[in-house]
C-alpha positions in Angstrom: 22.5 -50.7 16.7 20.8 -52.4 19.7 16.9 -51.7 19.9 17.3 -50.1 22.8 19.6 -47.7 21.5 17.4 -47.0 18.6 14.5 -46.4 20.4 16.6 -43.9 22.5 17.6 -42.3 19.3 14.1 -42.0 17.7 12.8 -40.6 21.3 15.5 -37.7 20.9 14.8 -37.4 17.5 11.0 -36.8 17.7 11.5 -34.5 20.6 13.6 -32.2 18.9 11.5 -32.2 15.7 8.0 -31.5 17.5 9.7 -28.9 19.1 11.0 -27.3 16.2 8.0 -27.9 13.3 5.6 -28.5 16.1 3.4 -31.6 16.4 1.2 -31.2 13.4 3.6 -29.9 11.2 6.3 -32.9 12.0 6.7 -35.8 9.6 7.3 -39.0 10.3 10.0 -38.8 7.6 11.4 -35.6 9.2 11.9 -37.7 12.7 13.5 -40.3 10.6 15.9 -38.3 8.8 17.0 -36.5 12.6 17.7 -39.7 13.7 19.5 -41.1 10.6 17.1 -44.0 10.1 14.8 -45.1 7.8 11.4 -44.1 7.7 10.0 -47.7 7.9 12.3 -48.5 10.8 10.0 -45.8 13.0 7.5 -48.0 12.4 9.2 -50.8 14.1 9.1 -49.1 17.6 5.8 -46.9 17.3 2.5 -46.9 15.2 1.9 -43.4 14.2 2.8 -39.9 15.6 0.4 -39.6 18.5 1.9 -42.8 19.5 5.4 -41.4 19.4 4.7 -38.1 21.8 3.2 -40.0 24.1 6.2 -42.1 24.5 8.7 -39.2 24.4 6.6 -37.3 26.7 6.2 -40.9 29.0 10.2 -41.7 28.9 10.9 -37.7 29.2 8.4 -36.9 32.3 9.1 -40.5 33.6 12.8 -39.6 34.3 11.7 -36.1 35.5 9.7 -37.5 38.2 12.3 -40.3 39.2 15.0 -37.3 39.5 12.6 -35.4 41.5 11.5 -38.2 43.5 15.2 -38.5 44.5 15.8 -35.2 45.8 12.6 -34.9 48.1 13.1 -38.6 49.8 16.1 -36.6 51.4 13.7 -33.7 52.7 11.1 -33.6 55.6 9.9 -29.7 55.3 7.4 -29.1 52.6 8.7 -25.3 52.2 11.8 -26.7 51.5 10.5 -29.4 49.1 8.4 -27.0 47.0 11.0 -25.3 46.8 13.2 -28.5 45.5 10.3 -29.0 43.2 10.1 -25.6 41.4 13.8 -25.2 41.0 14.7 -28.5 39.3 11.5 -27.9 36.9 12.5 -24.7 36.1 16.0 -25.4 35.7 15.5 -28.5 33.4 12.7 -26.7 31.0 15.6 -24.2 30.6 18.6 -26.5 30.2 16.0 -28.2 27.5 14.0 -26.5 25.5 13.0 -29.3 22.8 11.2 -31.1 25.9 9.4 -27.5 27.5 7.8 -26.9 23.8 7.1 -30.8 23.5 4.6 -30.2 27.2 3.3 -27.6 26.1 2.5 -29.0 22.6 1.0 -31.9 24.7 -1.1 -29.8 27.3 -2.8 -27.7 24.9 -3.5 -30.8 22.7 -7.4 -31.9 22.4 -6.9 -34.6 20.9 -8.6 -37.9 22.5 -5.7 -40.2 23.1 -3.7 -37.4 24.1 -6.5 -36.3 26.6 -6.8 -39.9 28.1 -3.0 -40.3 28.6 -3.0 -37.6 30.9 -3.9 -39.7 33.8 -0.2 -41.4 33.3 2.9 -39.9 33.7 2.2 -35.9 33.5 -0.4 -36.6 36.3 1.8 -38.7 38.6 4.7 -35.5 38.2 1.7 -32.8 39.5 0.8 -34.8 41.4 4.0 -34.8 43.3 3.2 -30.9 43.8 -0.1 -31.7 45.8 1.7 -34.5 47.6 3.8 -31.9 48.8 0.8 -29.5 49.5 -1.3 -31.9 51.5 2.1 -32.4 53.8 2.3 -29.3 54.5 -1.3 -28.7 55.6 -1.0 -31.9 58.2 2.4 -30.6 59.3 0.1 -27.3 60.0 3.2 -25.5 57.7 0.5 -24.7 55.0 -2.3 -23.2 54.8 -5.7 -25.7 55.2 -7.9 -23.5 53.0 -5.4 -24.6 49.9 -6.9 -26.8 47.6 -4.2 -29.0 46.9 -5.8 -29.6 43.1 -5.9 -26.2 42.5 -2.1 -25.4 44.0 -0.9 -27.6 41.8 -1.8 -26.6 38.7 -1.2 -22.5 39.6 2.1 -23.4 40.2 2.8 -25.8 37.1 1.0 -23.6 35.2 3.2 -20.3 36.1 6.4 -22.8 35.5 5.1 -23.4 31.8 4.6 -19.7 31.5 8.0 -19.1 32.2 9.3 -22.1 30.0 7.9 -20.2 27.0 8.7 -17.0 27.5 12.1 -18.7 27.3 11.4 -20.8 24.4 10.2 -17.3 22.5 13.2 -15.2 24.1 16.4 -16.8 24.4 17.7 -13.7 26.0 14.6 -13.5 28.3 15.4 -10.6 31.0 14.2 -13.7 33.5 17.5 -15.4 34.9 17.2 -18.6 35.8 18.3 -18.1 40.0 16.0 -14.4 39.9 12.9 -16.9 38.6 13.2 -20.0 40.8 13.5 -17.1 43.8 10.5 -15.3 42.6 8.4 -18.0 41.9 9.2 -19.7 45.5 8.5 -16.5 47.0 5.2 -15.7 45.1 4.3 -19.2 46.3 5.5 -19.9 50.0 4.6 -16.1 51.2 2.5 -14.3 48.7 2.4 -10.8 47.0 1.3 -8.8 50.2 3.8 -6.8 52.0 2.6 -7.9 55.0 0.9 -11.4 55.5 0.5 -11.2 58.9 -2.3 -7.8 58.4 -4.3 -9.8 55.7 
């Protein structure tokens, strides 16, 4: 098998164990045995297990934020690219649920490597959201008193709700098209019947 391949193969393995045993709870020989390779041979590509979610959750948020990336070139309104934004996240969290639990295993880590990597990969995908904010604001579309660091995390932050509600509840009465609509709505015009009176 070609390096490549079997770095590929250890990245899908690790994801799916975390996700099942959780982080502390995984073994390296657990990953090993998912991905039908010898314990020593994970040892070839990474040096312990901190070192292995950061790369799933660099190769996993890395492709997120390419696929992203390519959808909102396309797009000039920042209603509409929010809108882009929340969808696709929404819809890949649900379409895989090995990578939601692996973020939220990483966000609510306190370990210190897994505190200093945040400024990579998971930063450069929110930051995307206040990208999208501050666009808005100079296209006068959105509102100026928005902090675009705040926005951005409120809105991640009810996307990861949602993930694990659907990690916990397979059958979860929140349908994927209902949530994507509600969430775009809650963001883009509020809860108040009418904006316009407040």
């Amino acid at each position: 098998m070609k390096t490549a391949d079997k770095h590929s193969k250890i990245i899908r393995a690790a994801t799916k164990v975390f996700a099942k045993k959780g982080f502390f709870n995984a073994r390296i020989s657990d990953i090993a045995k998912e991905a039908k390779v010898a314990d020593g041979t994970i040892y070839l590509y990474f040096n312990n297990k901190y070192d292995m979610l950061l790369s799933v959750f660099e190769e996993k948020i890395g492709k997120l934020v390419e696929q992203i990336n390519s959808q909102l070139e396309k797009e000039d309104d920042p209603r509409r690219m929010l809108e882009i934004f929340i969808a696709n996240h929404l819809r890949e969290m649900k379409k895989n649920k090995n990578l939601a639990e692996v973020i939220q295993i990483e966000l609510r880590q306190t370990n210190k490597i897994i505190r200093d990597y945040r400024n990579n990969k998971f930063s450069e995908y929110l930051n995307i959201i206040s990208t999208i904010i501050k666009l808005g604001q100079a296209k006068d579309v959105f509102r100026k008193d928005i902090m675009p660091g705040i926005a951005k995390r409120a809105i991640f932050g009810a996307m990861d709700e949602i993930a694990r509600i659907w990690n916990i509840n397979m059958d979860s009465e929140y349908k994927i098209e209902d949530t994507e609509l509600q969430v775009i709505r809650i963001f883009l015009v509020g809860v108040l019947e009418n904006p316009s009176a407040a």
